[in-house]
SEMAR-883786 format. One record per residue (C-alpha): y, x, z; residue in three letters. Coordinates in steps of 0.2 Angstrom, whole numbers, plus 5000, padded with zeros to 4 digits. Layout:
N
YXZala...
//
This chain:
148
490250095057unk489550095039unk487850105036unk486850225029unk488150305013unk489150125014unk490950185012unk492050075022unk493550025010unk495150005021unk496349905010unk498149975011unk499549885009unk501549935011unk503249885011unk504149884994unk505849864990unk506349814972unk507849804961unk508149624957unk508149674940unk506349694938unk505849534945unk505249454930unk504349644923unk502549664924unk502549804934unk503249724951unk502149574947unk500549694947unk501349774965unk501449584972unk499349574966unk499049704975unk499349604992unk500949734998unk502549645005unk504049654992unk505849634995unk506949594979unk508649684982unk510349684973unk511049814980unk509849964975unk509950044959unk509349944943unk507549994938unk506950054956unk505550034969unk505750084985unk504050134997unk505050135013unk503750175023unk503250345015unk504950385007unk504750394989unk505950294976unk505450294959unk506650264945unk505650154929unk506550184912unk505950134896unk505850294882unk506650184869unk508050124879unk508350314885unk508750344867unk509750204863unk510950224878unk512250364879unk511650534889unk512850544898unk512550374906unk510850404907unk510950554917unk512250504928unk511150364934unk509650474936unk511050604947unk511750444957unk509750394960unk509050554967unk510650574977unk510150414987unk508350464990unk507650624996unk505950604988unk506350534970unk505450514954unk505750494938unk504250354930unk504750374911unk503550254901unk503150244883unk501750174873unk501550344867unk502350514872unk502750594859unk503850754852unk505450654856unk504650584871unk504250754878unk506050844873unk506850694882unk505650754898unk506050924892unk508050894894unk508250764909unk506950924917unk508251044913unk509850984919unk509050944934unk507951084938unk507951124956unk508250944961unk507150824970unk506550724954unk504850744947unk504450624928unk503150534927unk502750494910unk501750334910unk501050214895unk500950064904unk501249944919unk499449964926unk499750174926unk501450144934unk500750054946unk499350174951unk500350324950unk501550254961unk500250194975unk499550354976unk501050444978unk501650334990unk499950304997unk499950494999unk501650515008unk501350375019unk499750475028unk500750635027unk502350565035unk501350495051unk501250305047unk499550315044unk498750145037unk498949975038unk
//
């Protein structure tokens, strides 16, 4: 039992399946820091992680190579990725979001209003990472699996 006002910190830790792709990018490396066991995968979509355990996929694209690439390709991946998974998210990074940024958000949210997929627009690695923990982090105590 913790002592007078002493919080006791109970360190969580999860499953996480990765797109082989990202095995070299910042993000999955900050995800390996935090202690949590990671699975590289070929067969899930390019740019995801997957938090088995609570049921959440995120999607990572970069803003810049949204716009180079053709929309349609774009937005058939993003349709094929929240067709797999249930709970999906969209994790949208740029350095900074602005007007062309925010009608990119504005026009993925659009054509897929009503879906499953929520955007997070993030800046960096670190604030993917966080974002991504909590949400998962979240789901996981909703959904019954408690911690570990």
């Amino acid at each position: 039992m913790a002592e007078s006002g002493e919080k006791e910190k109970i360190k969580w830790t999860t499953t996480i399946i990765i797109s082989s792709s990202l095995k070299s990018y910042e993000v999955a490396t900050a995800l390996e820091n935090r202690s949590h066991k990671i699975r590289y995968s070929d067969s899930v979509e390019n740019g995801s992680i997957i938090f088995s355990l609570s049921g959440v996929a995120f999607l990572l694209m970069d803003a810049k190579e949204c716009f180079t690439s053709a929309e349609e390709i774009l937005l058939a991946k993003i349709e094929k990725f929240i067709n797999i998974h249930r709970n999906s998210f969209l994790v949208l990074s740029a350095a900074l979001h602005g007007l062309e940024e925010w009608k990119l958000m504005f026009r993925i949210q659009q054509r897929f209003l009503g879906s499953n997929l929520r955007i997070l627009p993030v800046h960096n690695a670190v604030n993917a990472v966080n974002l991504m923990c909590t949400i998962a982090k979240a789901n996981q105590i909703i959904s019954g699996y408690g911690l570990s």
